[in-house]
N, C-alpha and C positions, 0 to 999 in steps of 0.2 A: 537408556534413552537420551540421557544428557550427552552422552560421547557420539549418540549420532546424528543429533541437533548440534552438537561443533562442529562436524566434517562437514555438512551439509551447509552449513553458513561460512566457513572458508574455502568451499572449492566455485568457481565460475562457472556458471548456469546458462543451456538455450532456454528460450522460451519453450521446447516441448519436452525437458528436461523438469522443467519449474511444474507443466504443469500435471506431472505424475507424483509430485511432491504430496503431500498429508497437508491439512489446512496449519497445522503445528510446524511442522516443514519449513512452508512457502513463509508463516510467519516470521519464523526466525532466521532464514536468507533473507527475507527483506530488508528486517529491521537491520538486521548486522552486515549486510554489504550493500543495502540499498542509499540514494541520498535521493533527502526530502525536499519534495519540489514544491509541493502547495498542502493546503489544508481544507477541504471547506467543512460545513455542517448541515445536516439535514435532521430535524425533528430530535431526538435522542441520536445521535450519531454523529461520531467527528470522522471524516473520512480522509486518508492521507494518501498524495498521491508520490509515488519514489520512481525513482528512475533504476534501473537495474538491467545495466550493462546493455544489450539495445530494444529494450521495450521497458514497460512502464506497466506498475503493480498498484491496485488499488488496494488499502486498506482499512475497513469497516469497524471502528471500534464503539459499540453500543455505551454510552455512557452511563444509563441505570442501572445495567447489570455488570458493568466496569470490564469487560471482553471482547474481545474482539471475532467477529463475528464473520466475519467476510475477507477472506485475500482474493483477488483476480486479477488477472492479465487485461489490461486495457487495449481490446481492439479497435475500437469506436474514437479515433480520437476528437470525434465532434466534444466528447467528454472534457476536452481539455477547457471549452468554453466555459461549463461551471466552473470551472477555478477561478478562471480572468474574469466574472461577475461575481464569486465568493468576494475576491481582492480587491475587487472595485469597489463594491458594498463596504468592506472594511474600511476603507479608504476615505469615503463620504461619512461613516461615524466617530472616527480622530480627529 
C-alpha cells in the first residue's frame, strides 16, 4: 500500500485522473504535490484549500476525530469567496 501511495503522489495528475483516485489516494497527491493556498474553518473542521496543477482540491480535516474526512475537486469556484472572508475575518482579529 505504501509503494502505491508514492507512485501516485509522484506522478502528475488530470482532474479525471484524480478523480478515480481512493479518498487515501486523492489525499496523499495532494498533500505531497499539492501547494496550500488558504485555510478556512467551519464548526469542527479546518478545511484546506491546494492548488494541483490546474484545478484546485479541497481538503476536510474533522478536528475531534483528528482525519480527514473529505478530499474534492473544487468546481464552484464561487467557493474561493469563503477563503477571502475566512482571511478577512482573520485579519480584523490580529
Amino acid at each position: 500500500m505504501l509503494i502505491l501511495l508514492m507512485n501516485v503522489a509522484s506522478m502528475k495528475i488530470s482532474q479525471s485522473q484524480f478523480k478515480k483516485l481512493s479518498e487515501g489516494e486523492k489525499a496523499a497527491k495532494t498533500l505531497n504535490n499539492g501547494k496550500q493556498i488558504s485555510r478556512r474553518g467551519i464548526k469542527n473542521y479546518y478545511i484546506n484549500l491546494y492548488s494541483l496543477g490546474d484545478f484546485m482540491v479541497e481538503i476536510w480535516y474533522n478536528t475531534a476525530r483528528n482525519q480527514i474526512e473529505r478530499v474534492e475537486i473544487i468546481d464552484d469556484t464561487s467557493i474561493i469567496d469563503k477563503y477571502i472572508d475566512a482571511e478577512m475575518n482573520r485579519r480584523k482579529t490580529h
